[in-house]
Structure formats: C-alpha cells, structure tokens
C-alpha positions in Angstrom: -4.8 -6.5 10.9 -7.5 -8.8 9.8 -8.7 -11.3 12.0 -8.9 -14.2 9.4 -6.3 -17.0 11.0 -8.1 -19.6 9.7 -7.2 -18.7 5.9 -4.8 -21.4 3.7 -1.1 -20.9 3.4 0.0 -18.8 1.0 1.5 -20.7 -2.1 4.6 -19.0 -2.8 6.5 -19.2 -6.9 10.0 -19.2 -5.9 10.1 -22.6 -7.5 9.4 -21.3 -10.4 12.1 -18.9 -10.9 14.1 -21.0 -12.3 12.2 -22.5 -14.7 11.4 -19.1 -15.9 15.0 -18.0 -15.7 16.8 -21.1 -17.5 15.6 -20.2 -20.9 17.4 -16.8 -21.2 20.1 -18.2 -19.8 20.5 -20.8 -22.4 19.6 -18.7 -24.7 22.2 -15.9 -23.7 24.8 -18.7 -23.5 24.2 -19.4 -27.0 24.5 -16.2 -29.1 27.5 -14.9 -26.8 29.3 -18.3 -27.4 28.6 -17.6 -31.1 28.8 -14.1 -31.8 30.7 -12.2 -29.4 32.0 -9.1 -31.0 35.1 -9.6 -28.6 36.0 -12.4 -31.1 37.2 -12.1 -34.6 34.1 -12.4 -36.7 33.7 -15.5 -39.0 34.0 -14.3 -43.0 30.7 -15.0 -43.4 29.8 -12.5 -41.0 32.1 -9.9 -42.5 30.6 -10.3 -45.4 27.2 -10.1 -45.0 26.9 -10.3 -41.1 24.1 -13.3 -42.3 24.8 -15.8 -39.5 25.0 -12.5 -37.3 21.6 -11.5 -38.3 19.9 -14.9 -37.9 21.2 -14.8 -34.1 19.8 -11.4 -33.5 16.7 -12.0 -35.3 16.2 -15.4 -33.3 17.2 -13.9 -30.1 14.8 -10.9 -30.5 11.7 -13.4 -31.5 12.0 -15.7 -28.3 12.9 -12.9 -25.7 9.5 -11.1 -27.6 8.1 -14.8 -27.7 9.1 -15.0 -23.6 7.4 -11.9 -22.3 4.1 -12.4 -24.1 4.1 -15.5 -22.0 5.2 -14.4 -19.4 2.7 -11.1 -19.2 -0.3 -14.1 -20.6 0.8 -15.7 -16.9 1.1 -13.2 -14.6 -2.1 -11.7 -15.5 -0.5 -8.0 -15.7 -3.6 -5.5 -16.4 -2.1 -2.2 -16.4 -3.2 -1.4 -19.9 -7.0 -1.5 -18.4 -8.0 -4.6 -17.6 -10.1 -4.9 -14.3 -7.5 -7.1 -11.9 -4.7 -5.8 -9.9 -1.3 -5.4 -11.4 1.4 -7.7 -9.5 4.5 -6.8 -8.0 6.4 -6.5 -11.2 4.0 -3.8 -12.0 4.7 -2.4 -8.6 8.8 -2.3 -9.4 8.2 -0.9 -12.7 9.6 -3.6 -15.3 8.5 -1.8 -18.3 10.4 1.2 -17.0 13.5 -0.3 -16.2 14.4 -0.8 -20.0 14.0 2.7 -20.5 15.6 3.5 -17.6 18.3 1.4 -19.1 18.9 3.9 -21.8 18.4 7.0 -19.7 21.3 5.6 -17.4 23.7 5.4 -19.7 26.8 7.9 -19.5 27.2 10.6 -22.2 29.6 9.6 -24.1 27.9 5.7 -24.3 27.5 6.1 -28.0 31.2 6.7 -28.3 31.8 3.0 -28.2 29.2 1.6 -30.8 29.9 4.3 -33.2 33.1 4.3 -34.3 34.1 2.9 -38.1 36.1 0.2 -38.9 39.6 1.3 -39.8 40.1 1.6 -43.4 43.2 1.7 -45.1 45.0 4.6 -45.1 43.3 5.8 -42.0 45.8 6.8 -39.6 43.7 7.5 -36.6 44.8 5.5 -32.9 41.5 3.7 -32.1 41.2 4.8 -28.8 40.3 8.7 -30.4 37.0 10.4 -29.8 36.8 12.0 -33.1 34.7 9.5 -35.4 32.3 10.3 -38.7 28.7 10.9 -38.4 27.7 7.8 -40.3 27.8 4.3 -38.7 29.7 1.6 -40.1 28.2 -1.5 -40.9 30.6 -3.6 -38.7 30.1 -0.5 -35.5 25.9 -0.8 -36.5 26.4 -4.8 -36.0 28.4 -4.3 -32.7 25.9 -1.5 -31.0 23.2 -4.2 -31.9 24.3 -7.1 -30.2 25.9 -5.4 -27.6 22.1 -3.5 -26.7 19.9 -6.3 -27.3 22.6 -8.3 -24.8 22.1 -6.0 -22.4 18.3 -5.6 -22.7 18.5 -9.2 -22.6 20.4 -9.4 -19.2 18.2 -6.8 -17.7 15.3 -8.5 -18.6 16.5 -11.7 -17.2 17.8 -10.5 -14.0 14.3 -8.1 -13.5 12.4 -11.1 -14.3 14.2 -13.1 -11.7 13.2 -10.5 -9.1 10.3 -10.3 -10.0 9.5 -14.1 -9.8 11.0 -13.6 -6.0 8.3 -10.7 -5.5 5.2 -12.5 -6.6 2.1 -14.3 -6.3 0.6 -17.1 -7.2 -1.4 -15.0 -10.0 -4.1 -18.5 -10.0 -4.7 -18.1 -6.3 -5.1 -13.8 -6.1 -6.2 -12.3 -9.6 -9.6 -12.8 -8.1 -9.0 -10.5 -5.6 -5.9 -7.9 -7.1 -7.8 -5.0 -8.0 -6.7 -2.1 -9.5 -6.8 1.1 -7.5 -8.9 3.1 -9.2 -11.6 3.7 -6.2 -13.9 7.3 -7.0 -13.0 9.4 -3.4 -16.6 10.9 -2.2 -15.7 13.7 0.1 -18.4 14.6 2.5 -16.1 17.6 4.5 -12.8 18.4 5.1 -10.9 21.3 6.7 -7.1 22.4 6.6 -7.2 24.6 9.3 -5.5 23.9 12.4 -7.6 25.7 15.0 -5.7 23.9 18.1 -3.9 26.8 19.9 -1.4 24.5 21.8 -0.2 20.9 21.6 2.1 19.4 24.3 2.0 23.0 26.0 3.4 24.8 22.6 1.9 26.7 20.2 1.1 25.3 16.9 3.9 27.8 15.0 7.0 26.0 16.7 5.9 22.5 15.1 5.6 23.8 11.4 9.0 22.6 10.3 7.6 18.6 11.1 6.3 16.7 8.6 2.5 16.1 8.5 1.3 12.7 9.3 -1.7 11.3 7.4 -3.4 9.5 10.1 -5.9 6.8 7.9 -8.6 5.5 10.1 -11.1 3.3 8.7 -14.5 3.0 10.5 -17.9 1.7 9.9 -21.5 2.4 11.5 -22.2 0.4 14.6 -23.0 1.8 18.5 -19.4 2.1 19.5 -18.4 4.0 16.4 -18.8 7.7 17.9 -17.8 6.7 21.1 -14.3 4.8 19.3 -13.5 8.0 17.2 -14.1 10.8 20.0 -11.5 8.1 22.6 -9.2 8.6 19.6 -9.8 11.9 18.8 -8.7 12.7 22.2 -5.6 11.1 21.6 -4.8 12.7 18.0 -5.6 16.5 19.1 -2.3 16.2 21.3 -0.1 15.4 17.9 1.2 18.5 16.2 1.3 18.6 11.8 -1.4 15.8 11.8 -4.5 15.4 9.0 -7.1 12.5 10.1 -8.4 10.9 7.1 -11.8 9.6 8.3 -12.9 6.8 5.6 -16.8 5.7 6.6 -18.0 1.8 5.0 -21.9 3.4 4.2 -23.2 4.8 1.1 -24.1 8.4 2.5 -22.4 11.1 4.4 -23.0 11.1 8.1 -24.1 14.7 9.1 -23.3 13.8 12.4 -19.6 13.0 12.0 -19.4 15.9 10.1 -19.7 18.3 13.4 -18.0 16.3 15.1 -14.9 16.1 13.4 -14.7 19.7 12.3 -15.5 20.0 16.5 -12.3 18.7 17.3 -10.4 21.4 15.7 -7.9 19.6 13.7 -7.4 19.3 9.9 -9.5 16.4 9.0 -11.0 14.8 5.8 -14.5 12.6 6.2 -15.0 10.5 3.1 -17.7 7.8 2.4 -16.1 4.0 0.8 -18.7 1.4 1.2 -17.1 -2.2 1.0 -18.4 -3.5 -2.7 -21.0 -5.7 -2.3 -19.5 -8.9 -4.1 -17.2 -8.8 -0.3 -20.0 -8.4 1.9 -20.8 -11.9 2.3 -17.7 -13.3 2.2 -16.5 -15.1 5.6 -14.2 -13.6 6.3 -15.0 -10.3 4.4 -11.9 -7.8 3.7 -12.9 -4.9 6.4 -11.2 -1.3 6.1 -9.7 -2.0 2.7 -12.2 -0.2 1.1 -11.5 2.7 3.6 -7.9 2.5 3.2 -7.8 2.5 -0.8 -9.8 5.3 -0.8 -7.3 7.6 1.3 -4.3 6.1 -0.8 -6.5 7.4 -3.7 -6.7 11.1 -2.0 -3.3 10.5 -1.4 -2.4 10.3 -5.1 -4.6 12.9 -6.0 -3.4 15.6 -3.9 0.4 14.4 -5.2 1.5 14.3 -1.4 5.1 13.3 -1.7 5.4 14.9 1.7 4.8 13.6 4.8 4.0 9.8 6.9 1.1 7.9 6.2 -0.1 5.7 9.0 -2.8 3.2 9.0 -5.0 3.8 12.9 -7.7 1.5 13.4 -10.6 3.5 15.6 -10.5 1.1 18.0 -6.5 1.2 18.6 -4.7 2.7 22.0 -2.2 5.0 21.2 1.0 6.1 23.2 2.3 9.7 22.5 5.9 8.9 22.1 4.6 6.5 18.6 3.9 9.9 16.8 7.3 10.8 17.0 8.5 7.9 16.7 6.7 7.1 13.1 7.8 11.5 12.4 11.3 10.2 11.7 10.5 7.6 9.2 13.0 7.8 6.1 11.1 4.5 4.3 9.3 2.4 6.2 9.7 2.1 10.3 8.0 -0.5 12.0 7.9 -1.8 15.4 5.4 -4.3 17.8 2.0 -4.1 18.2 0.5 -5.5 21.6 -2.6 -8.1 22.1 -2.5 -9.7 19.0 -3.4 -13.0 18.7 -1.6 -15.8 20.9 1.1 -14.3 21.6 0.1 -11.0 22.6 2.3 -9.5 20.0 3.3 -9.1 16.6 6.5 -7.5 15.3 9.7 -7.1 13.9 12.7 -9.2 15.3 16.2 -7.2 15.3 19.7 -7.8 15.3 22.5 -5.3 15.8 19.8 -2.8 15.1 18.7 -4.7 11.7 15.7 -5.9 11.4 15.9 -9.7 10.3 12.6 -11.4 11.1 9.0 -11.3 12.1 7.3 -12.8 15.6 3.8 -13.3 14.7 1.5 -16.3 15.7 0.5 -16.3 12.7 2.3 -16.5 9.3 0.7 -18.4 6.4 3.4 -17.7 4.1 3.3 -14.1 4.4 6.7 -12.4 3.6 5.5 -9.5 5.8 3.5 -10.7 8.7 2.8 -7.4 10.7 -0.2 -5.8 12.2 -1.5 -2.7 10.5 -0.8 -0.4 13.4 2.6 -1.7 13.0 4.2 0.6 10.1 4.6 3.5 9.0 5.6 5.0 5.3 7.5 8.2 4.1 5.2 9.5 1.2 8.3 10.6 -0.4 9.2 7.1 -0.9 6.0 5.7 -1.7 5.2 7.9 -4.6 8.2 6.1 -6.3 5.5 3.1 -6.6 2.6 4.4 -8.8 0.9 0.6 -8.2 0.9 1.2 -4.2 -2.0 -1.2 -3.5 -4.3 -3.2 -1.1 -6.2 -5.8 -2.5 -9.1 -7.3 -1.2 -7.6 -10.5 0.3 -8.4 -10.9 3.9 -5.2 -11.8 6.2 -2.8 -10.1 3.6 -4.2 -6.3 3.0 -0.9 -5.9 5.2 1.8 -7.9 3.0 0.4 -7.3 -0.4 0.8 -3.5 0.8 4.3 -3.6 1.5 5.1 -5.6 -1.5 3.6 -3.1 -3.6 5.8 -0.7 -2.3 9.3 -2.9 -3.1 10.2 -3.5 0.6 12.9 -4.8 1.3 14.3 -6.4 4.7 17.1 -3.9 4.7 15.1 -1.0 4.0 13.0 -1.2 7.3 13.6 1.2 10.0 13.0 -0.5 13.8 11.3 1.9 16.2 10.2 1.5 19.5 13.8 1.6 21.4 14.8 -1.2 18.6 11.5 -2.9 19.0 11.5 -3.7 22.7 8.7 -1.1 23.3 4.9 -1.2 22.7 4.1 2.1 21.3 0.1 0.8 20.2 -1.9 -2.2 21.1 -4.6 -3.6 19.5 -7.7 -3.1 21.6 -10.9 -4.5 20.5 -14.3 -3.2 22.0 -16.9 -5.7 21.8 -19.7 -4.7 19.5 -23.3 -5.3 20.7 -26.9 -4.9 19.0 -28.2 -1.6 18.5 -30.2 -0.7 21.7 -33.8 -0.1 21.1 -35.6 1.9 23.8 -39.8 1.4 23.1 -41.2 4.8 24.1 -44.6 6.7 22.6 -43.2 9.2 20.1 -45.2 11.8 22.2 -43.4 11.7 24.6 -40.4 13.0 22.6 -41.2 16.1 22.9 -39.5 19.3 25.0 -41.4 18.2 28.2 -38.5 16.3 29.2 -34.5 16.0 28.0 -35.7 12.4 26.7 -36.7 13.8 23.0 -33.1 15.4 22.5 -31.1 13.3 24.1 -32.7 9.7 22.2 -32.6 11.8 19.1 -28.4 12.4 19.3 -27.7 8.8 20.1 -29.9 7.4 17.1 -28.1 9.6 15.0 -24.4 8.7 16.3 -26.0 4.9 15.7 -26.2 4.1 19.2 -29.9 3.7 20.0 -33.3 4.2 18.4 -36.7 4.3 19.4 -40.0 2.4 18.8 -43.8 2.2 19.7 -44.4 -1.5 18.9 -41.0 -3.8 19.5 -39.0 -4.3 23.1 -40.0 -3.9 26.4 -41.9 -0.4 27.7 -39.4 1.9 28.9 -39.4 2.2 32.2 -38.4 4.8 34.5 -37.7 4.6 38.0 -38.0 7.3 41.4 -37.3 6.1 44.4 -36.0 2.9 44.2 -39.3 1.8 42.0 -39.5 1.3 38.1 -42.4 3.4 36.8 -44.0 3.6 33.2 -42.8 6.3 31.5 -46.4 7.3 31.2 -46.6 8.4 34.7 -44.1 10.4 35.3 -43.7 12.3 31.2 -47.2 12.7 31.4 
C-alpha cells in the first residue's frame, strides 16, 4: 500500500448517472409509447411502415449520437491510444452486445420470423413451421424489438458503468495502458526443495500454484529483505516468486541468489518511467507489479492465485493456505498500517460489508496490498486487469479493473479476526562507505572478498578519497588499517 495519505479525495461520478441515463430513458419511453408492436399498427404504418421507419431511424442516430459522446468523455483508448481504458473497458461493454446475440436461445428467431397471415392460410399461429422469406410486417417487428433490446442493454450497461468509474478529468493522466515489455534476466521452473512442512514435494502437486509478486528496488536492505523473505517462501509448497527489480540492468547478484534458494522463481528488470520519478509522492512497485501481470498474460496462466508480497512484509504460514482456497478474490486484515494499526475488511454473518482503514479518500476499495488475493481463473475474464500509476489507489483501481463486487469477496483470516501479514517497514539508510586503499583489497586478508559481496548486494562500497580512514581495532584500541593489512 502506498504511503501517500496526504493525496485529495477522490471525486467520485455517481451524480452523473443520471444525467447520462435520463436521455435513453426518454428516449425509450417515446418509441415504445409509439410503436409498440404489441399494439395494432396505425395504417400508415401498414402501409408503408413510414412513421415506423422515422422512429427507428431517429432512435438508431441518437443512441449512435450517445455513445460517440459518451466514448469522447470517458476517454476509452482501447483502439490504441496511449491512456488507460476505464472500468467499462474492464467489464467489457462492447462485448456485451455481442454477447447479447450469442445468448439468445435457439429457437429466438422463431419469434421475429414468422409471416403475417394471409388469407386462406390456415395455419394456428402458435406453429413452428414458417417460410424462409421474412415478411415485411415480421422484418418490422424483429427490428424494433432488437434495437429495443440493444437499446435497454446499452442503457442498463451504461448505468453500471457510470457506478464503476472515474472521474476521467482527474486520472487519464495517470491510466495507462498495460502494455509494459517484460525483460527477463533468469528464471527456473524447477522445484529443487526436497520437503516442505516435513513432506515431500510430490504430495502437494494437486494445489494450485501461487504467483507470489514481489516488487523490490536497489537500496542496502534489499538482499538482506528478500533472503528474510525467502526464508519464509521456501516453506510454501506449488509457489513461483516473481522477482520484479526498479533498475535498468539485471543484477547478477540476485540472479545466484535466487536460483540458490531452490524454488521456481522469475527475476525480471521494470524501472519506474522516468516522468514518475520526481513525483512526490512517486507510484513505487507499480512498475514491478505491471510487469508480472504482463508475464501473467503472456504465459495465459488461468491457473493458479496471484498475490501481491512486498519484500519488506512478515508473513504467517497459515496465510498461504489461507489465500490457496481463493475462488475470486479473498481478503482479510493487514497489521501496522497507518493509525489504526490495521486495514481490512469488516464482516457480517460471514459477508463482507465494509472496509476499516484510517484512511479512505473516496476509495471504493481501501485495502492494503498484502491484503488480497486473486484466482487467475477469474481474472483472465478481465483482459484490461490494470494498475495505473496513481499513488494511494494502485490498490482500488486494481480491483475495479477486475469487476469486484462486495458480494464476490471471500473473508479469510477466521472471518477477518486474524492477522495473517503485517506491514513491517525497515528503515532505509545511506549506502555505507568504508574508505580503504584499494591495495589493501587484496587476498592478504578476508577484507577484499568480503567488501566486494556487500557492494555488489548494494550494501556498502569502498573509497580512497571520501569518509573517514577505516579503522581497525585489537585489543580494545582502534588501529589504521595500515598497520595491521600491511
């Protein structure tokens, strides 16, 4: 969770959705007051179907006449454009007319299709049997009755979707597409653990795998975070760690270390753009965390947990198989954050129906990251899963790409009255500097090794001109280094 408290409330466009929505209702009200096939047509319209026409046309040029406004407003950019799509995007809305049709039962054209009875014909109207060619009273009916329909969907879509939103003014800037390039620096698939929680590895192969995300960047503490969680993960059966680094080149380092541990693993490099980096305060780990929801996609994964674990988090066992059993999306509290020490979901006959978080700013979803988890299976039905660059909401705008739902979360935790993971925060410090005479870094002592690993885990570096000598001491008594590496 980002620490940015300090950020303006959220504007929120409910208000809007009825402006939006009053138009189509009007407008609905209007033609089926007019022209409802239920009614005996007006002779005009058996004639010629003119005043018919003039509806349909009229109907179809302001619902075509609504949606290029409406897409103009909401600054949709699927088709290429640079910014984020919004939450409609997310919940498909151009699918859903299509899915309109394929929804239909088999036998839907049955009731647009049949003729009007001519004389003579003694067929009961309620027969299947009708002629291949449509009649030009059935063609008038099928008409209005789709564009009604498409009309209705629309309408009711649009009001979700208006529910679901934005202020498109206040994030475009900051809504980007997910369309990050992955740079894989090593990964391995093998499981070379031999037990986990006294088992071996074969009797855990029916579990689903948990993608453990876990965005990092270079600073003293960063080995020393990852091996303290490392330790952690190699206890956790069916588990990949997807290591996303904020620098511009592989860490060679990291490399070895990770493939050290033994567990499947995938170290990739996803610097922060540099438009964010002066920004106060700047979007940390969303860089890192679009990146894995881009391997994610890639590899197709529709099986499995995906959980976001900051390198600095502390970790109880029991949360792994707690997040396992996720169907959509389980949450449950996170300790330490904020002022009052926790964040998290408030439940109700086992239902969760709020949020306890110090800090809300007109976020739908105000939860830590460490606090949810997400079946892939139900993810993939979003292809606009995102997490824009908006610091304070990387966490809501997530979950509203994914269409959740209050009703669709699962509470965890012994119904959320356990902390599973707390948000522990090591405080960074300056890189140490140790000013030492480079010939003295040689294999007379450990000195020349050992100052050599912790500059490349980031931790320390040497110098001949900056800092204080180093000093060595025997005895009780500091000493120059001279003295005793000579």
């Amino acid at each position: 969770m980002s620490s940015a408290r300090l950020l303006e409330s959220q504007t929120s466009d409910e208000d809007n959705e009825d402006i939006e929505r009053r138009p189509h209702q009007s407008h609905s009200r209007s033609c089926s007051n007019n022209t409802t096939p239920t009614h005996p047509p007006h002779p005009m319209v058996r004639k010629g179907g003119v005043a018919r026409r003039i509806c349909l046309i009229g109907g179809a040029l302001f619902l075509l006449l609504v949606a290029l406004c409406y897409l103009t407003l909401s600054g949709d950019t699927r088709l290429g454009g640079s910014e984020d799509s919004e939450e409609g995007s997310h919940h498909g809305l151009g699918k859903q007319r299509i899915s309109v049709m394929e929804s239909r039962p088999a036998d839907w054209l049955l009731r647009y299709t049949r003729p009007d009875k001519h004389e003579g014909d003694d067929r009961n109207p309620g027969e299947e049997e009708f002629p291949g060619n449509l009649s030009h009273r059935a063609q008038e009916i099928y008409e209005y009755e789709w564009n009604f329909k498409i009309e209705e969907q629309t309408t009711k879509q649009m009001q979700i979707r208006n529910r679901h939103r934005f202020d498109p003014r206040i994030h475009s800037m900051n809504f980007r597409p997910l369309n990050e390039t992955v740079h894989i620096c090593s990964e391995s698939y093998e499981d070379r653990r031999q037990f986990m929680q006294d088992k071996p590895q074969s009797d855990y192969v029916q579990l689903p795998v948990i993608y453990f995300v876990t965005p990092t960047y270079p600073r003293r503490e960063q080995i020393p975070e990852l091996t303290r969680l490392a330790h952690t993960l190699l206890h956790i059966p069916r588990l990949h760690w997807l290591v996303a680094d904020d620098q511009e080149k592989c860490n060679d380092y990291m490399d070895t270390l990770l493939y050290r541990f033994g567990m499947p693993f995938t170290h990739m490099v996803s610097p922060m753009p540099s438009k964010f980096r002066n920004e106060n305060p700047a979007p940390r780990g969303v860089a890192n965390r679009r990146a894995a929801l881009q391997w994610i996609r890639q590899h197709n994964l529709t099986n499995g947990i995906l959980y976001f674990g900051d390198d600095d988090n502390t970790y109880d066992l029991r949360l792994f198989s707690e997040i396992r059993k996720t169907q959509r999306v389980s949450m449950f509290p996170v300790g330490l954050i904020a002022d009052y020490g926790v964040s998290g979901p408030v439940v109700r006959k086992g239902k969760v129906v709020a949020f306890l978080d110090s800090w809300v700013a007109g976020r739908r979803w105000p939860v830590d990251m460490a606090g949810f988890a997400v079946n892939l299976e139900y993810m993939a039905q979003y292809p606009y899963v995102n997490m824009p660059y908006k610091p304070g909401y990387e966490e809501d705008l997530f979950l509203r790409s994914i269409g959740l739902q209050m009703n669709l979360i699962e509470p965890r935790g012994n119904n959320c009255t356990e902390i599973l993971v707390w948000h522990t925060q090591t405080k960074s410090k300056k890189l140490g500097m140790v000013r030492l005479e480079s010939k003295y870094l040689d294999d007379r002592s450990n000195l020349g090794a050992l100052l050599h690993n912790l500059k490349l885990m980031g931790v320390t570096s040497t110098t001949e001109s900056e800092g204080r000598n180093a000093l060595i001491s025997k005895n009780g008594r500091e000493n120059p280094h001279s003295k005793i590496l000579s």
